[in-house]
MIFI-32654 format. One record per residue: residue number from 0; chain; x negated, y, z negated of N, C-alpha, C, O in turn. Coordinates in pm, 1 decimal. Last residue first. Example, Ala and Ser with C-alpha at 12.3 -4.5 7.8 and 13.67 -1.06 7.14 Angstrom:
1, A, -1285.0, -225.0, -708.0, -1367.0, -106.0, -714.0, -1290.0, 3.0, -787.0, -1340.9, 113.8, -803.9
0, A, -1319.0, -569.0, -780.0, -1230.0, -450.0, -780.0, -1320.0, -330.0, -780.0, -1423.6, -331.9, -846.5
This chain:
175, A, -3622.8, 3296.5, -1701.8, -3836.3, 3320.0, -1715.0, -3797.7, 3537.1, -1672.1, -3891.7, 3616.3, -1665.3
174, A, -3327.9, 3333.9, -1740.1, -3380.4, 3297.6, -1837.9, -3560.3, 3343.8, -1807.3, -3617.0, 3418.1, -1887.4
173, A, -3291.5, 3250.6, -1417.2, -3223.4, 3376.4, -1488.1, -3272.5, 3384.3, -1648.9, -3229.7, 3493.8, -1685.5
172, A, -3532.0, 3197.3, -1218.3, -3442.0, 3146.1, -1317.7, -3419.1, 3254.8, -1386.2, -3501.5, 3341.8, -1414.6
171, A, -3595.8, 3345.2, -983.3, -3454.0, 3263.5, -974.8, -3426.9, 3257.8, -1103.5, -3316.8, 3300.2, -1138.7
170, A, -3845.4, 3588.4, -950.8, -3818.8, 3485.9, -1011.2, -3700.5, 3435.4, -988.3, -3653.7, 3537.8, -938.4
169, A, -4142.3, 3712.8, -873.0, -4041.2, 3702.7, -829.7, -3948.3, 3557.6, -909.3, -3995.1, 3443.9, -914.9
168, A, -4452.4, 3911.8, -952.6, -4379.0, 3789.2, -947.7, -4227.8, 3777.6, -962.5, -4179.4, 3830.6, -1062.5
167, A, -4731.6, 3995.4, -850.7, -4623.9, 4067.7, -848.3, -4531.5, 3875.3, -874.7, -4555.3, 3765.6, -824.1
166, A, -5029.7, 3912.0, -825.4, -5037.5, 4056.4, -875.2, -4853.2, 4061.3, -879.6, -4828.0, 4170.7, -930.1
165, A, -5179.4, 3582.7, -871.7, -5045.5, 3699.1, -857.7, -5032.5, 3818.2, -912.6, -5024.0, 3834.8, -1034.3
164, A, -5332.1, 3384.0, -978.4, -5398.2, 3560.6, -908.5, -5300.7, 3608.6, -893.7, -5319.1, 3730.0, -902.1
163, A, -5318.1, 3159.4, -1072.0, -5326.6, 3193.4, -953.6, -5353.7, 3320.3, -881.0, -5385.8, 3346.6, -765.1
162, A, -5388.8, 3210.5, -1358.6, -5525.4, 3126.7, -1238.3, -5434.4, 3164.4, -1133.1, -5505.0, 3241.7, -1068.3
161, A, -5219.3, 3367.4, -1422.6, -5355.9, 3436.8, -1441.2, -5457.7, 3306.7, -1339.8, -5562.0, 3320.9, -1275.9
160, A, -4999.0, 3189.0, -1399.4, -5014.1, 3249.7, -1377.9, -5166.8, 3351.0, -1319.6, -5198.1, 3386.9, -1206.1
159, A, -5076.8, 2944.6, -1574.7, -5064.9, 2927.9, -1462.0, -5027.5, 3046.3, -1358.4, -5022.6, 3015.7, -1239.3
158, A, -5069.4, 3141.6, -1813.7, -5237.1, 3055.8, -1760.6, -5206.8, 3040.6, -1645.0, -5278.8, 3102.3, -1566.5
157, A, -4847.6, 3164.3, -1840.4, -4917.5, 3245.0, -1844.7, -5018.8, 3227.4, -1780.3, -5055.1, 3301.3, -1688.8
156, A, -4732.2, 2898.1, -1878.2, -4698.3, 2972.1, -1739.1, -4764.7, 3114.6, -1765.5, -4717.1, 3196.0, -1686.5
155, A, -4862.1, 2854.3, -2113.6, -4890.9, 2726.7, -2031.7, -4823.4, 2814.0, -1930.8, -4903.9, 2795.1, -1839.6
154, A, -4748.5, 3032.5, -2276.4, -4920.8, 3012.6, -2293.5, -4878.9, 2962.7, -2171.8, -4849.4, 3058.2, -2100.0
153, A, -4492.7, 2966.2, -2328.9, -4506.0, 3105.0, -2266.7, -4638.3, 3053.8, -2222.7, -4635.4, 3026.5, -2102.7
152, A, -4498.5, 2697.5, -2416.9, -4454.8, 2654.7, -2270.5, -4468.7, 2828.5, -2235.4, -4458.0, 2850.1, -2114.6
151, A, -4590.9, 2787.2, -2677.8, -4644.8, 2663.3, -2620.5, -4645.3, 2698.5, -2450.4, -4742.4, 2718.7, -2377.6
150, A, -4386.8, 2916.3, -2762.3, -4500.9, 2984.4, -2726.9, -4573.6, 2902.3, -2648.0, -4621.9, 2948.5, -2544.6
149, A, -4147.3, 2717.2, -2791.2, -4163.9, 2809.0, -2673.3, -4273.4, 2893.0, -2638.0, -4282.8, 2943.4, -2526.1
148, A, -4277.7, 2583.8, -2953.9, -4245.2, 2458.4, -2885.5, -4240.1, 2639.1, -2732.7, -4305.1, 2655.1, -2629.3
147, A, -4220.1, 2756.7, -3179.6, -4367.5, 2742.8, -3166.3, -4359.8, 2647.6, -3040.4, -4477.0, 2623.4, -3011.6
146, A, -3950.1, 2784.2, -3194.1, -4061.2, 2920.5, -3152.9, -4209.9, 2883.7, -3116.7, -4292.3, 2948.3, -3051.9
145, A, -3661.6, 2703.7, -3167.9, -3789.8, 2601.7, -3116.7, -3903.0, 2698.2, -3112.1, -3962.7, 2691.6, -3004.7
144, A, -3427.4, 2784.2, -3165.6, -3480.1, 2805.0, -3235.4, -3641.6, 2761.4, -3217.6, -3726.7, 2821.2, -3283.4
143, A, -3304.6, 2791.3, -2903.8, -3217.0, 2705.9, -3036.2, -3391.9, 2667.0, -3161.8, -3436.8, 2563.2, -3210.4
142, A, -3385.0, 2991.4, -2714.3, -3272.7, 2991.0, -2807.9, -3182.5, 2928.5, -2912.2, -3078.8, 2957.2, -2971.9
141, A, -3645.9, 2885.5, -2720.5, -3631.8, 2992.2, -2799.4, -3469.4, 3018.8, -2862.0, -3430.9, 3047.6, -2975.3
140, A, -3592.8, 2658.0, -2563.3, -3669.8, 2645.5, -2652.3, -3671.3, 2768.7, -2751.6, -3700.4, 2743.5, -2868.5
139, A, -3471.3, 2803.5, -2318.7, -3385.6, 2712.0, -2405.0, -3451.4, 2710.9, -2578.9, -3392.2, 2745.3, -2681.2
138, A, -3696.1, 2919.7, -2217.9, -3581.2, 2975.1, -2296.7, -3523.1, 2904.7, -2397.2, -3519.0, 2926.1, -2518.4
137, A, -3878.3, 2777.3, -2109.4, -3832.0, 2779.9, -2197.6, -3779.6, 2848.6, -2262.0, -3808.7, 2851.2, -2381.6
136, A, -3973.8, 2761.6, -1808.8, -3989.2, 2847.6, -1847.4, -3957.8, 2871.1, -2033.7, -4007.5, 2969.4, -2088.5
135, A, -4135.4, 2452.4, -1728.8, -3999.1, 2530.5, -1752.7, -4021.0, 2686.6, -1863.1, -4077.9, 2693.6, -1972.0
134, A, -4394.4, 2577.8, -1486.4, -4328.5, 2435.3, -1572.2, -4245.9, 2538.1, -1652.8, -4263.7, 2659.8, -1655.9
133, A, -4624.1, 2530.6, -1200.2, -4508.0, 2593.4, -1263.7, -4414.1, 2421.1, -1387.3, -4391.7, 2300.0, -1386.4
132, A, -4821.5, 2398.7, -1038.9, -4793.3, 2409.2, -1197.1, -4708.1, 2486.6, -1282.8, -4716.9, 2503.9, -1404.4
131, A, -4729.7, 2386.5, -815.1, -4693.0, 2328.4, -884.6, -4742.9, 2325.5, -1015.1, -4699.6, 2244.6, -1097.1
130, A, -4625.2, 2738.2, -725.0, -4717.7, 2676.8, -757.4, -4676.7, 2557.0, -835.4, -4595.7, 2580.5, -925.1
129, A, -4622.2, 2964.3, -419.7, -4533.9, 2881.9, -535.8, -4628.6, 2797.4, -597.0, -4726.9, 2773.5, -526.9
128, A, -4633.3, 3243.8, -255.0, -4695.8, 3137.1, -272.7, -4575.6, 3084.4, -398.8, -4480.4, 3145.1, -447.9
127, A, -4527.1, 3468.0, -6.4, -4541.2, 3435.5, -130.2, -4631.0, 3291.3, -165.4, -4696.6, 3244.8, -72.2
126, A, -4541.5, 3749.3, 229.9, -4596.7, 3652.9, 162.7, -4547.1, 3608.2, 32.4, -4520.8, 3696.8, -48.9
125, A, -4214.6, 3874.2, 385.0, -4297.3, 3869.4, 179.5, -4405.1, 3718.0, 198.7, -4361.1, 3603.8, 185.3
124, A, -4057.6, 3920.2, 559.9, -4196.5, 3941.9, 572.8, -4268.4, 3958.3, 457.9, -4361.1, 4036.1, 435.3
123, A, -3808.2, 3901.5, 485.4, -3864.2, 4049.0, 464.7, -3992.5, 4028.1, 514.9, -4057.6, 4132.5, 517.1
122, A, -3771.5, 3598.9, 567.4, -3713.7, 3721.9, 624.2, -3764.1, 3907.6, 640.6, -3762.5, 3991.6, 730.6
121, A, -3913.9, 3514.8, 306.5, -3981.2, 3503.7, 432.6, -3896.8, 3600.4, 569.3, -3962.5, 3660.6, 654.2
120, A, -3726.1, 3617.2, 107.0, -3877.4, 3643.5, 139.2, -3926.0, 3669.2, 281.0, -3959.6, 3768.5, 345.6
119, A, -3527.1, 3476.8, 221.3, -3520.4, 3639.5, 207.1, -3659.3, 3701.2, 196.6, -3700.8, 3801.6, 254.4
118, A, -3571.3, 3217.4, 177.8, -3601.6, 3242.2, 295.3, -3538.0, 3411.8, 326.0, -3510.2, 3453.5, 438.5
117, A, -3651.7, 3215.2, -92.9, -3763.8, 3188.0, 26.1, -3726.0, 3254.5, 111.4, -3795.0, 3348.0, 152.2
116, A, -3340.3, 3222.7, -150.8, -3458.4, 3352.5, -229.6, -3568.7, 3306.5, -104.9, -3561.1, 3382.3, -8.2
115, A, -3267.5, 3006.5, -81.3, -3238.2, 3132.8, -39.1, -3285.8, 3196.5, -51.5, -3300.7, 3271.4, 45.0
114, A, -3429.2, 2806.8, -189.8, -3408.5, 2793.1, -58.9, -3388.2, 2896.9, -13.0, -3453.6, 2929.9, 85.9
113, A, -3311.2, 2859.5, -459.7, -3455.9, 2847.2, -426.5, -3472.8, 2862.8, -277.0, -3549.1, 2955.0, -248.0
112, A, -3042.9, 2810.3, -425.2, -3075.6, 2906.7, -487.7, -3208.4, 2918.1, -453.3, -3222.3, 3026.7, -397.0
111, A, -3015.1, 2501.6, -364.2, -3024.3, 2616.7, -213.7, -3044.6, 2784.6, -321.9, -3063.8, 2880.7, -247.4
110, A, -3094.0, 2357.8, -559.5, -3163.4, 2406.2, -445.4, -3139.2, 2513.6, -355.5, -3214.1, 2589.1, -293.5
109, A, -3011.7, 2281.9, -836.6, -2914.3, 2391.0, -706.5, -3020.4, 2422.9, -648.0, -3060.9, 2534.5, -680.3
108, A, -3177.0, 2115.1, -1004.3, -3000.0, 2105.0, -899.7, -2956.3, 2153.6, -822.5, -2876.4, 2109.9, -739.7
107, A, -3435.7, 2151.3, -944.4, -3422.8, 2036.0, -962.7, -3267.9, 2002.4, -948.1, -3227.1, 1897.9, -897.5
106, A, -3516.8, 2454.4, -876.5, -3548.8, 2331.6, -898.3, -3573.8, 2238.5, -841.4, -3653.9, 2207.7, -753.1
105, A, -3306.1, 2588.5, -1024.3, -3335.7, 2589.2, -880.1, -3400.3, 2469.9, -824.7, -3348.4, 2396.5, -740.6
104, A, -3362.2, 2499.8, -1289.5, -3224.8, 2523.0, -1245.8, -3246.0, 2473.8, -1086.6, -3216.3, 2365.0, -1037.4
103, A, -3634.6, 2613.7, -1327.8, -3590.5, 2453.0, -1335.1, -3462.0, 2392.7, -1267.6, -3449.8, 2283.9, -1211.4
102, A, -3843.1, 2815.1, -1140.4, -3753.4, 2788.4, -1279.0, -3647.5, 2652.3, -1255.9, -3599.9, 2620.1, -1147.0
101, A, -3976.8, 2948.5, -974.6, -3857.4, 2859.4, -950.2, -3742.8, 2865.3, -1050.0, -3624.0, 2897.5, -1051.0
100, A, -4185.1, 3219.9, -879.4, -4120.4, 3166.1, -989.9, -4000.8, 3081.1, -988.5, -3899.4, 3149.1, -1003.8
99, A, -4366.3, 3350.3, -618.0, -4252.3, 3272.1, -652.8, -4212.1, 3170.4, -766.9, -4208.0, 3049.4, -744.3
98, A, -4613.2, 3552.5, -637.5, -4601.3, 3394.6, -676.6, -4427.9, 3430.4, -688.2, -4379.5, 3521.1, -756.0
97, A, -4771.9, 3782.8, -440.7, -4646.0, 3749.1, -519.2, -4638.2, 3609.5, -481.2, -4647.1, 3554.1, -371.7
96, A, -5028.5, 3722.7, -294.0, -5010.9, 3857.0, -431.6, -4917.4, 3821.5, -502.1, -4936.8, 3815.6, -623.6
95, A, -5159.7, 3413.8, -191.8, -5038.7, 3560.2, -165.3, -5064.5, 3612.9, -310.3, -5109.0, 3554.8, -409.3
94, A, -5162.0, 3123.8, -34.9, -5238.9, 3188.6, -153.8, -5165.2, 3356.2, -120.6, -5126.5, 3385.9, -7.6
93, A, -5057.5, 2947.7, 70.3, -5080.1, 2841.1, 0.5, -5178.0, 2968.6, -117.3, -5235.7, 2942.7, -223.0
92, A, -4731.9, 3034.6, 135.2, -4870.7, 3041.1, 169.0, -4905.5, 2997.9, 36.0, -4840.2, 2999.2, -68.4
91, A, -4423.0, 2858.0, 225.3, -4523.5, 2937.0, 85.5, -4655.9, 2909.1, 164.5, -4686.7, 2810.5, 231.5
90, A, -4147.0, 2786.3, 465.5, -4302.4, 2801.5, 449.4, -4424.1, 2894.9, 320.4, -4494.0, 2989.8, 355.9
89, A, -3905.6, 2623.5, 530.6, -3959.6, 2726.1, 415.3, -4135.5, 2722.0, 417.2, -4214.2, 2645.1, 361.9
88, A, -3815.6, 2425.8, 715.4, -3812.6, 2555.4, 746.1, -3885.1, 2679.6, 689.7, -3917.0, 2785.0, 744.6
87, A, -3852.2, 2209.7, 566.8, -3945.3, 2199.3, 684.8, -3957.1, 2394.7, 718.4, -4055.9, 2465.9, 736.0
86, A, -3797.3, 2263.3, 208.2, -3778.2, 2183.1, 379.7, -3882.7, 2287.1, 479.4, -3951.6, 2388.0, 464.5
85, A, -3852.5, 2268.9, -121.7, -3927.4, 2314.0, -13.8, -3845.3, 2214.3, 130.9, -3851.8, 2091.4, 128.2
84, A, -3741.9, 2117.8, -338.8, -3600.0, 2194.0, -270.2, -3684.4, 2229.8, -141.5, -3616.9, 2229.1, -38.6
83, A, -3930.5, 1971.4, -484.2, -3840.6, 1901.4, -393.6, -3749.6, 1996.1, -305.4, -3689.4, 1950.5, -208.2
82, A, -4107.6, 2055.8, -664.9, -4080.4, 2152.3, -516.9, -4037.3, 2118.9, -400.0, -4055.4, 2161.2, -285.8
81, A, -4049.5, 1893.7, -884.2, -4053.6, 2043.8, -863.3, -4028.6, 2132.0, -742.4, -3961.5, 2233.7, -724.4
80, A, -4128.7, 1637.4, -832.5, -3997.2, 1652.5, -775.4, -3966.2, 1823.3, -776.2, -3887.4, 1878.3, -699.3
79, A, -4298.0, 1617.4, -1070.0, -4342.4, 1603.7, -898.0, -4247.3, 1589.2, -781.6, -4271.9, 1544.9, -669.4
78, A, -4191.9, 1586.5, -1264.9, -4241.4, 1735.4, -1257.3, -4278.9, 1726.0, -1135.6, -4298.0, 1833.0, -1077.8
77, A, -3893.7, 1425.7, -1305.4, -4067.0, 1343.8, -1284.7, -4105.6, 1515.7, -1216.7, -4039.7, 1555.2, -1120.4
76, A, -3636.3, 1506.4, -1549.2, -3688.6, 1501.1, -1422.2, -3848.5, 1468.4, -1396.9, -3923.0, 1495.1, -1491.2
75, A, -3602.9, 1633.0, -1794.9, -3658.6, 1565.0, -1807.3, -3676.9, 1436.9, -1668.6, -3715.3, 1320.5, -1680.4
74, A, -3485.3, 1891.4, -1782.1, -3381.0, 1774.5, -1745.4, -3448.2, 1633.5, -1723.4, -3395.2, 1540.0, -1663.4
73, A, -3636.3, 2112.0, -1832.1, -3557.9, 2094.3, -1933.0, -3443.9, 1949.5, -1910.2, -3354.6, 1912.6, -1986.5
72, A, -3969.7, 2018.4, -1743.2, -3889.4, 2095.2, -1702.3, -3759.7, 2014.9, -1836.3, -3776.2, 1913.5, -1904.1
71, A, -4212.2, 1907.3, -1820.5, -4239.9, 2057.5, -1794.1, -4068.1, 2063.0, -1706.9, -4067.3, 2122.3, -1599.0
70, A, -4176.2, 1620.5, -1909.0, -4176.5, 1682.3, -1779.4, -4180.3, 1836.7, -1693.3, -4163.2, 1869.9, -1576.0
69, A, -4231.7, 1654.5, -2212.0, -4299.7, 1503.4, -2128.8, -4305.8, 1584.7, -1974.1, -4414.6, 1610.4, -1922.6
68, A, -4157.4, 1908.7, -2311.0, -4291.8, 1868.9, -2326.8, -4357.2, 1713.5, -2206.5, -4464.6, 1686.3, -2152.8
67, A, -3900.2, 1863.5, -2180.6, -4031.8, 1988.8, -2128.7, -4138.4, 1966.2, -2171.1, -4235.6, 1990.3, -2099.5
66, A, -3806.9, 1656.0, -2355.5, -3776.3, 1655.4, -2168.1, -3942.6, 1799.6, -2145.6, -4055.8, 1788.4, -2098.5
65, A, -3821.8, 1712.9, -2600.1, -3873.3, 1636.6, -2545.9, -3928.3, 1634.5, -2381.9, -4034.8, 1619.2, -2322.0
64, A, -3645.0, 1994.5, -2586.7, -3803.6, 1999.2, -2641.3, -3883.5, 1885.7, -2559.5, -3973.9, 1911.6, -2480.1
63, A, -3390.5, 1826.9, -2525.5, -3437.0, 1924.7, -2408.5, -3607.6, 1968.7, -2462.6, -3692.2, 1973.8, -2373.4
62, A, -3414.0, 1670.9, -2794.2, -3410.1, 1600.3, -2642.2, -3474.6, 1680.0, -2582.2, -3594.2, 1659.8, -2561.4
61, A, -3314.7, 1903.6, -2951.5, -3460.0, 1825.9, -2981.7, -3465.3, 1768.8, -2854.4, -3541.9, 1834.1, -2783.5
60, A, -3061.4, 1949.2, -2870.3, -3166.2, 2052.1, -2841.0, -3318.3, 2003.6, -2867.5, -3418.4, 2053.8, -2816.3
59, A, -2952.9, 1686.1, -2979.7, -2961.1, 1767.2, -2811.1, -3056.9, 1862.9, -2796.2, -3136.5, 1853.9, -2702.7
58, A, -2984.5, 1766.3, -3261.8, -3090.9, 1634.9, -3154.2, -3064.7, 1658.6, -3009.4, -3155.7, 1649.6, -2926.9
57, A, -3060.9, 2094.8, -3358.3, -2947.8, 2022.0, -3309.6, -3081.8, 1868.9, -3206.8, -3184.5, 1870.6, -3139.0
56, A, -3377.5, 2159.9, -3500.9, -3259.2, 2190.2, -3401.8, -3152.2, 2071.1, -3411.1, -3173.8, 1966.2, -3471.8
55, A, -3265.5, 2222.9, -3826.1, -3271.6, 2230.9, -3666.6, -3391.9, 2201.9, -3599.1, -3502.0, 2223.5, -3649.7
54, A, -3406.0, 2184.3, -4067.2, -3291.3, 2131.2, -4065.2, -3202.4, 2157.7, -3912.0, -3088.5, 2114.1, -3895.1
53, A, -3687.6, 2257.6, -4121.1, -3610.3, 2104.1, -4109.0, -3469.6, 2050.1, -4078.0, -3426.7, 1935.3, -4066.7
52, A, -3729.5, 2522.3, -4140.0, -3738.7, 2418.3, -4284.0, -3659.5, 2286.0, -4254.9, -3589.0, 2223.2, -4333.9
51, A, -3743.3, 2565.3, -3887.3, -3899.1, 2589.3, -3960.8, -3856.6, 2478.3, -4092.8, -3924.4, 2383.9, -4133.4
50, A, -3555.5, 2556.4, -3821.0, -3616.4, 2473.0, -3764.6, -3748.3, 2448.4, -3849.2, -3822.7, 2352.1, -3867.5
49, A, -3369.0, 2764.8, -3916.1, -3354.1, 2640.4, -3976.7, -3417.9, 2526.5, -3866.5, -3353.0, 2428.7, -3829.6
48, A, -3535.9, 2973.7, -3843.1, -3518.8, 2943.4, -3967.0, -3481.6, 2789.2, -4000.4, -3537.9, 2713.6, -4079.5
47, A, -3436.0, 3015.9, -3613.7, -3567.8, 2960.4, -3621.5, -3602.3, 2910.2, -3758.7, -3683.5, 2820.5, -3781.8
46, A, -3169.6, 3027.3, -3656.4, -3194.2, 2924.3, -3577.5, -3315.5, 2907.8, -3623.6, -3337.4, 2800.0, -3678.9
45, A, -3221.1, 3289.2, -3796.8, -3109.8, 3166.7, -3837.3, -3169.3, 3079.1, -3785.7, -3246.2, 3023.7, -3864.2
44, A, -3288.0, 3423.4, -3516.8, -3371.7, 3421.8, -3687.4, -3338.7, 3342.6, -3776.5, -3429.3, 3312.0, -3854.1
43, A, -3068.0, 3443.1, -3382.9, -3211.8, 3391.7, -3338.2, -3294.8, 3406.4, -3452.3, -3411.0, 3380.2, -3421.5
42, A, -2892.8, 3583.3, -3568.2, -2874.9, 3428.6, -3513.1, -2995.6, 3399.2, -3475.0, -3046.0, 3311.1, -3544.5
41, A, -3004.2, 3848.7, -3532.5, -3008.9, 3722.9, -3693.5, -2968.4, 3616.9, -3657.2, -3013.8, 3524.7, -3724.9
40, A, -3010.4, 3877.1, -3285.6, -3146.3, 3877.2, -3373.5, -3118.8, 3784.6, -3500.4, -3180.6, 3690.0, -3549.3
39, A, -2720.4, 3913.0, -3311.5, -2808.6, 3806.8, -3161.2, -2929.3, 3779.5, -3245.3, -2952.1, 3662.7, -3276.8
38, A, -2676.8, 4112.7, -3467.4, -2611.9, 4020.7, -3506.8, -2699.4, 3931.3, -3426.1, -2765.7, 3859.0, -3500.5
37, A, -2761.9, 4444.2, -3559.4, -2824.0, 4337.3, -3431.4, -2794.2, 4172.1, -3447.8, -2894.2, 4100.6, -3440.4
36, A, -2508.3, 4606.4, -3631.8, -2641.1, 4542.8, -3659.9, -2632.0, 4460.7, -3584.5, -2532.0, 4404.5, -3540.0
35, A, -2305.8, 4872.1, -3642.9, -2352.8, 4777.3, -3540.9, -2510.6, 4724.4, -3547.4, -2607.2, 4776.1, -3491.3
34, A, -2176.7, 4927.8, -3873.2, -2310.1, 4988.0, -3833.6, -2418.6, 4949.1, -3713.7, -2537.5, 4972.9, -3692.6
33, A, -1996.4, 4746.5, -3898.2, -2067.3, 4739.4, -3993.1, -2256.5, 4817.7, -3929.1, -2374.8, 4784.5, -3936.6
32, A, -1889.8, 4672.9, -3540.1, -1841.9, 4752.4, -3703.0, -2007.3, 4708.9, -3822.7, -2103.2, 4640.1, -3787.7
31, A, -1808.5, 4629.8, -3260.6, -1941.2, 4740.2, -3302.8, -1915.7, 4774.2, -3470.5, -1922.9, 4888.6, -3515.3
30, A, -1754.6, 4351.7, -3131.6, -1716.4, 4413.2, -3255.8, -1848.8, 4506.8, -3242.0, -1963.1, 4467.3, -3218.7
29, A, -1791.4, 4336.3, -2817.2, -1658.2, 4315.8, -2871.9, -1599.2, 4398.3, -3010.2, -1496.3, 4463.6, -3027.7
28, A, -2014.8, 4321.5, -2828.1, -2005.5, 4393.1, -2709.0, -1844.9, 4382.3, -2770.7, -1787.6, 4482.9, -2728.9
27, A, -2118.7, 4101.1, -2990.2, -2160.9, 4228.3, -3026.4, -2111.9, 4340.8, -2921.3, -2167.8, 4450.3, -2928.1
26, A, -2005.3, 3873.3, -2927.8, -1907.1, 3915.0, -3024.3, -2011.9, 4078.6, -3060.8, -1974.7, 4156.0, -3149.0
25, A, -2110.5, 3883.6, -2656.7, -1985.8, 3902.5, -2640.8, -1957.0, 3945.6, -2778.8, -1888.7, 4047.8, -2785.9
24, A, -2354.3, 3721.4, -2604.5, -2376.4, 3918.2, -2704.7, -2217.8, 3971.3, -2621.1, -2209.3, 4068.7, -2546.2
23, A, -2480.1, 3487.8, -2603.8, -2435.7, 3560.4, -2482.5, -2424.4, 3680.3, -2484.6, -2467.0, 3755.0, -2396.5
22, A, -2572.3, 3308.4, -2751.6, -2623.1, 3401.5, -2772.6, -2634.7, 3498.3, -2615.6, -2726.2, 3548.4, -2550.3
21, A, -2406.7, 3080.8, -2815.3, -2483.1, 3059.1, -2710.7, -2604.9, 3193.0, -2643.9, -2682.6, 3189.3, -2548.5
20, A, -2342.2, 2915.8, -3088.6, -2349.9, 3076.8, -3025.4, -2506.0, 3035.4, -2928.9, -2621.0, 2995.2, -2946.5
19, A, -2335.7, 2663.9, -3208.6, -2251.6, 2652.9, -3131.8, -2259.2, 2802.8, -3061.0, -2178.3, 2816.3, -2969.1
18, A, -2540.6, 2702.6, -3406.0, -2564.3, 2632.0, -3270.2, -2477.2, 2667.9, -3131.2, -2510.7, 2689.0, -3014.7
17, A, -2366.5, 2802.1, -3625.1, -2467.2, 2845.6, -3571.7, -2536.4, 2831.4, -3431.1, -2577.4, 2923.7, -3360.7
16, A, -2209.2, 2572.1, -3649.6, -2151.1, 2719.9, -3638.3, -2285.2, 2817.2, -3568.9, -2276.1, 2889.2, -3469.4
15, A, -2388.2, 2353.6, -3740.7, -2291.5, 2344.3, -3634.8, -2234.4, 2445.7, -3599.7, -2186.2, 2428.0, -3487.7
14, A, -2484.3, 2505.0, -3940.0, -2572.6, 2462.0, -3834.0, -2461.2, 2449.8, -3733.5, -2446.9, 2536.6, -3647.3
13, A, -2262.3, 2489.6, -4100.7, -2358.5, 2640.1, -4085.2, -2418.2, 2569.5, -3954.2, -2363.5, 2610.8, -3851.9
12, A, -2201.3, 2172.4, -4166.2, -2088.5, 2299.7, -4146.8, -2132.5, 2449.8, -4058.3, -2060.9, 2506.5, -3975.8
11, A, -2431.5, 2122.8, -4302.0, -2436.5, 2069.8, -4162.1, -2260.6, 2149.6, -4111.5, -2240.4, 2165.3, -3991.1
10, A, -2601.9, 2394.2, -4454.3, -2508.5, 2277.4, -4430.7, -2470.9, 2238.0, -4266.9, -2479.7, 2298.9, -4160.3
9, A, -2855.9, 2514.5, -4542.3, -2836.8, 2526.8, -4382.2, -2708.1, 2368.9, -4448.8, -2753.1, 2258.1, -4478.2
8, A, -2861.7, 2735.4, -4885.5, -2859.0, 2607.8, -4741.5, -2840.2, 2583.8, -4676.0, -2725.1, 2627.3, -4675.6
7, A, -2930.1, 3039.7, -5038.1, -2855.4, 2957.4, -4957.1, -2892.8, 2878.9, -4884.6, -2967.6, 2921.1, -4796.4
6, A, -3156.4, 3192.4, -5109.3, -3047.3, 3175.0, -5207.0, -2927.3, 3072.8, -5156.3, -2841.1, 3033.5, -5234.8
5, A, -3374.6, 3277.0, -4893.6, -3368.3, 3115.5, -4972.1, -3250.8, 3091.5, -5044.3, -3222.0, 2972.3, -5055.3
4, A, -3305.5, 3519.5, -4787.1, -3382.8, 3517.8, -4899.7, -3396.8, 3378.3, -4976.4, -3424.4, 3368.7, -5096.0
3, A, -3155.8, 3403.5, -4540.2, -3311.4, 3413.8, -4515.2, -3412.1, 3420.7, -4650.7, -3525.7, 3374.4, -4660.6
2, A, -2948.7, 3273.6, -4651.7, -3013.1, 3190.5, -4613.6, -3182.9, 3217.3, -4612.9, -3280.2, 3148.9, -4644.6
1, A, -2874.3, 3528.1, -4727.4, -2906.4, 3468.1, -4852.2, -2972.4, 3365.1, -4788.2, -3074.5, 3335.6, -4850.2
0, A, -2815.6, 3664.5, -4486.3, -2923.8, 3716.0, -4568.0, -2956.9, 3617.9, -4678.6, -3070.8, 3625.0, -4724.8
């Protein structure tokens, strides 16, 4: 609270403590005391806080900003490698109700996560489509405080959304 009422400074001691919560909601599933306040919220309010006045993000977490702004994805990968995991077998219609959501993970390392979800689709008889303008969903960007860097990248898969017409959307990355 004193940080948020200004009465206190982001030391490089606080930041490093701060950063280091991966905002998993173990120490709120662990401790229910002091009236169980929404502890995840004031860390994510901390964080944004100390981006807004300069003193976050962490330069790793500045990098991953970089990487999505240059390559719409968080591993700063060439964005035309996106739908590298597609093989011969996986077939996306090139237009469908439900868009297939990748998300970066799937991607760009663990393919066969992407691969599998398709081909359960395509098993059920699920038209889908995929789109290369899919770009990282940014979580990341929200969880180390980055708010205006993540509205950015919400806008930009919104749009890519609303132009493709998807009435239903299916997703891998555990984060979009």
């Amino acid at each position: 609270k004193a940080i948020m009422d200004g009465r206190l400074e982001f030391t490089p001691k606080l930041l490093d403590a701060l950063y280091k919560c991966s905002l998993c909601g173990a120490c709120d599933t662990r401790c229910k005391r002091n009236l169980d306040p929404e502890i995840l919220s004031v860390i994510e309010a901390l964080k944004a806080r100390a981006v807004e006045s300069g003193k976050g993000p962490l330069p790793e977490h500045a990098k991953i900003a970089v990487n999505i702004s240059k390559n719409n994805n968080r591993y700063g990968l060439p964005h035309e490698n996106r739908l590298g995991w597609i093989t011969d077998d996986i077939k996306p219609a090139k237009k469908a109700d439900v868009l297939y959501f990748v998300g970066c993970v799937a991607s760009y390392t663990h393919h066969e996560i992407a691969q599998s979800a398709a081909k359960i689709l395509m098993h059920s008889k699920t038209d889908f489509m995929v789109s290369r303008e899919e770009s990282c969903c940014g979580h990341l960007l929200y969880a180390t405080g980055q708010v205006d860097a993540f509205r950015k990248q919400a806008e930009r898969n919104i749009d890519m959304v609303s132009k493709c017409g998807a009435k239903t959307i299916i997703v891998s990355c555990a984060e979009g």
